[in-house]
N, C-alpha and C positions, 0 to 999 in steps of 0.2 A: 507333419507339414501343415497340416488344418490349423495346429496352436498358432505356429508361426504369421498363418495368414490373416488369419484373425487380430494376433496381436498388429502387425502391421496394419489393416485398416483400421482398429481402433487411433491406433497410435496419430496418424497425420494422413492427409489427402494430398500430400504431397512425396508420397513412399519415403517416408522416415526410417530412417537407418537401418536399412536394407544389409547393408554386411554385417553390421552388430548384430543382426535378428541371424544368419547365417551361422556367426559363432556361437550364439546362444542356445542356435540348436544343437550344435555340434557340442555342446557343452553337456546339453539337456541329458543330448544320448547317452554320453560316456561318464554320467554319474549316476549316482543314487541322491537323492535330496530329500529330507524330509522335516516338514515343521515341527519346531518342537513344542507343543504345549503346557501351561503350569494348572495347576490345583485351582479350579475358581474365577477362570480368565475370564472376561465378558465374551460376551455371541457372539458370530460372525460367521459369514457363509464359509465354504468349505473351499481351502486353496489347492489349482493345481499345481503339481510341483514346479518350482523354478519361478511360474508367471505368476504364481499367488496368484490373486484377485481381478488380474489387469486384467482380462476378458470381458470381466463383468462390470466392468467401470468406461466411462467415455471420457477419452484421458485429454478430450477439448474443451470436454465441460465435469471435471472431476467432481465438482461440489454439488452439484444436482445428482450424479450418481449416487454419494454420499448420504446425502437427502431420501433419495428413495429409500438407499439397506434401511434406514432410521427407522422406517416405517416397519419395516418387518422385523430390524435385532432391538428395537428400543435404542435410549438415549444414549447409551454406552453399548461399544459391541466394536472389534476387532476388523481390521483388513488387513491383508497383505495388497503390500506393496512390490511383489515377484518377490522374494522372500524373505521380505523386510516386513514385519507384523508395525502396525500402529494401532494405534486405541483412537476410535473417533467419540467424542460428545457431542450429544445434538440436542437444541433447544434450549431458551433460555434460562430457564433454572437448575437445569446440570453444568449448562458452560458458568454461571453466574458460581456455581456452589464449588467449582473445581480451582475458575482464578482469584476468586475472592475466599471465600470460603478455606478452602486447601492453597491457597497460595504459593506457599513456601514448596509443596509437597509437586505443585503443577510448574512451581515458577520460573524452572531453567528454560533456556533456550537448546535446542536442537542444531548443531552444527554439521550440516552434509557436508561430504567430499565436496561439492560446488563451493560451497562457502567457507569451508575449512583451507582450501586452496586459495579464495580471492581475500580472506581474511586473517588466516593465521591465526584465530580465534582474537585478534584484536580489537579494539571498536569498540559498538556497544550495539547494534543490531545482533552481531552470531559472535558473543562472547559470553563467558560464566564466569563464575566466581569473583574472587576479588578484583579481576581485572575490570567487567564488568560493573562491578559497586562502582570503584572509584570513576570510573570513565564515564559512568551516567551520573552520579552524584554531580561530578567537577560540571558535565553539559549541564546542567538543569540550574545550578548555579548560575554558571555565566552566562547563559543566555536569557533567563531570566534576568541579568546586571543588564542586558545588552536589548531590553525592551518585548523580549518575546511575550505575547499577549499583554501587554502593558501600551500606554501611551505611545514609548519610541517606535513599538512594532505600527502601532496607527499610522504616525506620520507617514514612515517608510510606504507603507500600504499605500495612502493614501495618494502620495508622490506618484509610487506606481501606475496607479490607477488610470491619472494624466496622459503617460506615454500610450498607456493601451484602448484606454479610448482613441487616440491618436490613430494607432494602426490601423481599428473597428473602421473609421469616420474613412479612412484612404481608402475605401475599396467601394465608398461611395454607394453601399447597398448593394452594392452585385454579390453574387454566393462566394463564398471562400471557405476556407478550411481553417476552423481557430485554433486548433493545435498546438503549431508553431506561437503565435503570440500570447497563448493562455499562459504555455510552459513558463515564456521567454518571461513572464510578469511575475510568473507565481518562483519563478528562480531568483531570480533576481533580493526576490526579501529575503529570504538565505542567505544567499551570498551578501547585502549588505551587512547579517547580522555578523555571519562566518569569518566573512573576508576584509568587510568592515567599508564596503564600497558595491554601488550597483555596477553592470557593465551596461554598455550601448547593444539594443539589438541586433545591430548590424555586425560586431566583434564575431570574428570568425571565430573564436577562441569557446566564446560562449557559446557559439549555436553547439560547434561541436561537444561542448560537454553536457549542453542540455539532449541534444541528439543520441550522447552515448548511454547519459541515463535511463532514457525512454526506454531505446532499445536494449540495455542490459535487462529492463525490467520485463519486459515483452517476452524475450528470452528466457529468463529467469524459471518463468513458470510454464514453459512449453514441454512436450514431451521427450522431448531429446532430453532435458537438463533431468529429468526426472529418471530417466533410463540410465543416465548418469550416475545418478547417485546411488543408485540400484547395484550397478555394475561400471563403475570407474575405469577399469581397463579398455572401455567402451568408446573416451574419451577421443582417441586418435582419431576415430572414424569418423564422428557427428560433427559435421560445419558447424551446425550452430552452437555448440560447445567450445568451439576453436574459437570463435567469433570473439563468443563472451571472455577468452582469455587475452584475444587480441586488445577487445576494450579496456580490458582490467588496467594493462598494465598502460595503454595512452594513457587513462585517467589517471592517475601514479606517479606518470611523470611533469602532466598538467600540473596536477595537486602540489608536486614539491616545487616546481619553479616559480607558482603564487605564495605558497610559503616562505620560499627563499627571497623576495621581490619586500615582501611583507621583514621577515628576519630583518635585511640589509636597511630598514628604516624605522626598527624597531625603539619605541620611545617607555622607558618605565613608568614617565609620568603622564601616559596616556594609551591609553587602550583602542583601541579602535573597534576592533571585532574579537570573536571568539578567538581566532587562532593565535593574535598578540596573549590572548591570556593564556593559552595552552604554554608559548614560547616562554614567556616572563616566570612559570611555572615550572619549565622542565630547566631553567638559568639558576632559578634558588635551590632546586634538588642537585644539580651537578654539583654546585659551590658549596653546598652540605656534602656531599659523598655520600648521598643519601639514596641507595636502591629505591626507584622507581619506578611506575607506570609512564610517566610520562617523556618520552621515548618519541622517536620519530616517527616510528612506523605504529603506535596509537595515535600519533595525529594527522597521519595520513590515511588510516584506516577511518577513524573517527569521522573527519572531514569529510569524506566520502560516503560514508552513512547518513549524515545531515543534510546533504546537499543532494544525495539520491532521493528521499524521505521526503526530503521537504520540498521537491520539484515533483514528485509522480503521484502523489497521493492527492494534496490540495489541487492541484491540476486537472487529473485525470476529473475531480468531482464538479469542478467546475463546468468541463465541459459536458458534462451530463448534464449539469443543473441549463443549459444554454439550450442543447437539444430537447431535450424533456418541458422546456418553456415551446420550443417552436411545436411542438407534439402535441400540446393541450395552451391552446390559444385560448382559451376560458379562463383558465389557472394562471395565462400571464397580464389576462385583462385585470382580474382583480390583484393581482403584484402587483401593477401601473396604478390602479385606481386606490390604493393603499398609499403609494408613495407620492405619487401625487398631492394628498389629501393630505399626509403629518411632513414631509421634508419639504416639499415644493421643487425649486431650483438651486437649494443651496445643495453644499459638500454632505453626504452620508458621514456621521459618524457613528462608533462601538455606541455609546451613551442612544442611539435612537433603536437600535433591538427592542427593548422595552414597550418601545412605541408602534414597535409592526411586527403585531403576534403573528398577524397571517403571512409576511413574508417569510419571519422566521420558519414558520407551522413548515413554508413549504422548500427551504433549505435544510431543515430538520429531515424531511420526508424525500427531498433527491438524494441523500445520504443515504438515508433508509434500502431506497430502491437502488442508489447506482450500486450497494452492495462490494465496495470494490477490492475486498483482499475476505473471498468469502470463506478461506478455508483458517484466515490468521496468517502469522507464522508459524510453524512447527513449535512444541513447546516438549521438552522429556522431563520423566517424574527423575524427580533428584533424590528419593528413597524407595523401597517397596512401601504403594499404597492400598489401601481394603476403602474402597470408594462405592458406594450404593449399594452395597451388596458385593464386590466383586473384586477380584485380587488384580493386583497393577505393579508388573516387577518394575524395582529401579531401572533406569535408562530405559525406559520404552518411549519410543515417539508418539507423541496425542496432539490431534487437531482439533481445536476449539472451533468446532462449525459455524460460525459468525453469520454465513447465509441463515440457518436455521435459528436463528434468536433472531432475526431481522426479519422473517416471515412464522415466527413459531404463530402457528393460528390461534393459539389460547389467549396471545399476547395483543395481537394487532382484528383488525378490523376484518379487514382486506387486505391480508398480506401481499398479495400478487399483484394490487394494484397501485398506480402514483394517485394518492388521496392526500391532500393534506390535513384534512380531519383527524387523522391520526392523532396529529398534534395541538388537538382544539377543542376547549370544554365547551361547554353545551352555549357560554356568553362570547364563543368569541376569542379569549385569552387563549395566550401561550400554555399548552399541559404538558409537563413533563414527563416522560416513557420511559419507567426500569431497562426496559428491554431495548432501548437505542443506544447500543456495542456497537458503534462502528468503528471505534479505535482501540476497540478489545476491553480489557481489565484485568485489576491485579497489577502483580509488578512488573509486567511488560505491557501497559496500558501506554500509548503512544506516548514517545516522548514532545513530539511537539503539539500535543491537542491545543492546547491554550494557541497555538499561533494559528493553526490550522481554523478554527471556527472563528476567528477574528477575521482571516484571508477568504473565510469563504459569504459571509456576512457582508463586509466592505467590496470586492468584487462584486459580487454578484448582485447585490441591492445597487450601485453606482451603476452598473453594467446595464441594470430594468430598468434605469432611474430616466439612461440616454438613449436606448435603443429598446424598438421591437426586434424580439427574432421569430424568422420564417421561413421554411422552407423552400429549398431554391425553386427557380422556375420550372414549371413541368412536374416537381413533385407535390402530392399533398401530405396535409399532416398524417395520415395514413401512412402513406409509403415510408414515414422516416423509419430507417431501421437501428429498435433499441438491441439486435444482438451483439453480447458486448465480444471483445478480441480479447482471448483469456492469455493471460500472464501471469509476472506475480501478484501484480492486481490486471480488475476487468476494467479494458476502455474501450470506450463506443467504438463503435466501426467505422471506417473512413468516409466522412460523411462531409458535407458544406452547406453552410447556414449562411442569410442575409439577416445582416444588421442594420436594419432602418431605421435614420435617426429620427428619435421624436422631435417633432415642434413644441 
């Protein structure tokens, strides 16, 4: 019973799945379980049966527990997952030497029962093999056709930008909470590129599909989903499971009625967004009788990968880089006294990066720190590997510690702290850092990086360009709290900021 309770308060402070932990015991008792180990495996503390590792992990903040073992098994070294073994790598020149380096050998994706059920293995987030190829080949193509990090994405951006200083300016400097308008901006360029049109933020349609994003992703990485994937039969029990199965499928049926909207005005001789090209795609394979990929439910899978991807990630950084400004009022004096000095009052474009190494330096360095998918995604070896020294059977699960290259101390200064020196040679100029992974590497390096650091550059420099932010009344910079709310990525905690417009 001590296991049980333990695992329970690790698990949530909200008594997390209290009757799954009941059959687990029940489970515990009436087996024998034992791990199996190979010839040469890397280190790793020793599992009790059943709960593997979970005792020894804080499953609110899994990647800083991860971070600790680092320090005593080394860069490579074994957990269970209750009795699920994974291989973790920590720090930047073994995650550096596994995706890049061993690429091929690191390169699959890991598909849980969570994901194996909301995806089918289709898409291109939790897909392998050839399905994968083609379905990240055909995105990278067409969205690249369709402006991604390119000029058309600027415009789109920059369009945006318009409405959300709009929102910023309505609330007239009183605190509010940017969440809601950060997401509604940063979806939106998605969706033009995807859908091939923005929506109004008021469209009930939209809130709800940026609302389910969030929260699928919130969920995602919580402890239920985790115990999930552990022990699937688990499923029935855990709300928050139920949840993420309810959203799946809203979103599903969202997804097909804007496709079918799109279908029904379909033109050959002009594209509009990504999904007209998927459709004009899967019309020439039918009329070939040509076995393909391109299938309904890859483009509804698909769709929903992009537009998950491309609303939680640029967003969630954004609003880091907003609080993290109100948190060190020194750091956004000189962002202002930067922008000031080379743009003035005209429109930010991509072409003025160049021109503001220190604003850059300090978008470079909220990345750094907001740290925000610090475990990766899951990645399995696709062969048995002999890595460092150490044996790696096929299909084993390995977490590319991304926290850990984003604070490895050999690399950075100050790991622990928001510096933007990081990113600044001894004149001043932009320096570039091996060690800044924040979208991974290798062949599962982000697929929208290019749109991503265009979104967070044009944001965010526009955003410093018209407002200070501050701290609401009653709090000081002090009191802002950067602990983040773990998910499948980490976002700040429910916080509100004033945005004061400059003169």
């Amino acid at each position: 019973m001590a296991l049980v309770e333990g695992l329970l308060l690790q698990a949530t402070s909200t008594g997390l799945l209290l009757g799954a932990l009941v059959l687990l015991l029940v489970y515990y008792l009436s087996s024998s379980f034992s791990f199996k180990e190979e010839d040469n495996e890397p280190p790793g503390p020793k599992p009790l049966p059943l709960l593997g590792n979970l005792l020894q992990l804080d499953l609110k903040q899994p990647h800083e527990s991860l971070c600790e073992l680092a320090k005593t098994y080394g860069s490579v070294f074994k957990v269970y997952f209750g009795p699920k073994k994974v291989v973790v790598l920590a720090g930047y020149k073994t995650v550096k030497q596994a995706l890049v380096n061993h690429a091929e050998e690191f390169g699959e994706r890991e598909v849980s029962p969570m994901f194996k059920k909301y995806n089918e293995e289709h898409g291109i987030l939790f897909s392998n093999g050839e399905n994968w190829r083609e379905m990240r080949r055909f995105a990278l193509s067409n969205l690249r056709d369709f402006g991604m990090g390119k000029r058309g994405s600027e415009e789109k951006i920059i369009e945006e930008i318009q409405y959300l200083k709009e929102v910023f300016e309505s609330f007239g400097g009183k605190a509010f909470d940017t969440t809601q308008p950060v997401n509604n901006a940063v979806s939106n360029i998605i969706s033009s590129i995807v859908y091939g049109s923005r929506f109004e933020y008021s469209d009930p349609q939209f809130k709800e599909m940026v609302n389910r994003a969030n929260e699928n992703v919130r969920i995602g990485g919580s402890a239920s989903v985790l115990v999930y994937n552990m022990f699937p039969w688990t499923g029935r029990f855990l709300r928050s499971v139920q949840k993420l199965f309810v959203n799946n499928e809203k979103n599903r049926v969202q997804i097909r009625e804007l496709v079918k909207g799109l279908q029904e005005t379909l033109n050959t001789e002009e594209r509009r967004g990504f999904v007209d090209s998927f459709l004009l795609r899967k019309q020439i394979d039918e009329s070939n009788e040509k076995a393909s990929y391109f299938n309904e439910k890859n483009l509804i899978v698909t769709v929903g990968n992009l537009f998950v991807a491309g609303t939680d990630t640029s967003g969630t950084t954004l609003r880091w880089g907003l609080l993290l400004m109100a948190k060190n009022p020194h750091i956004q004096d000189r962002v202002h006294e930067e922008i000031d000095r080379v743009i003035g009052g005209r429109q930010v474009v991509v072409e003025d990066r160049k021109s503001l190494p220190y604003t850059d330096a300090v978008i470079h360095e909220i990345q750094r720190c907001a740290n925000i998918v610090p475990m990766s995604l899951p990645h399995v070896t696709s062969c048995d590997v002999h890595f460092n020294g150490f044996f790696i059977k096929k299909g084993t699960t390995v977490y590319p510690l991304l926290t850990s290259v984003l604070r490895d101390e050999s690399e950075w200064e100050s790991p622990r702290t928001f510096n933007p020196d990081h990113f600044l040679d001894k004149q001043g100029q932009f320096l570039k850092k091996d060690a800044f992974m924040p979208f991974s590497a290798g062949r599962r390096v982000c697929l929208g990086e290019s749109l991503a650091r265009m979104e967070l550059f044009l944001f965010f420099t526009s955003l410093l360009q018209h407002f200070r932010f501050t701290p609401p009344p009653g709090l000081t910079e002090d009191q802002l709290d950067l602990t983040p709310v773990i998910g499948i990525t980490l976002n700040p905690s429910p916080h509100k900021l004033c945005a004061v417009k400059r003169s």
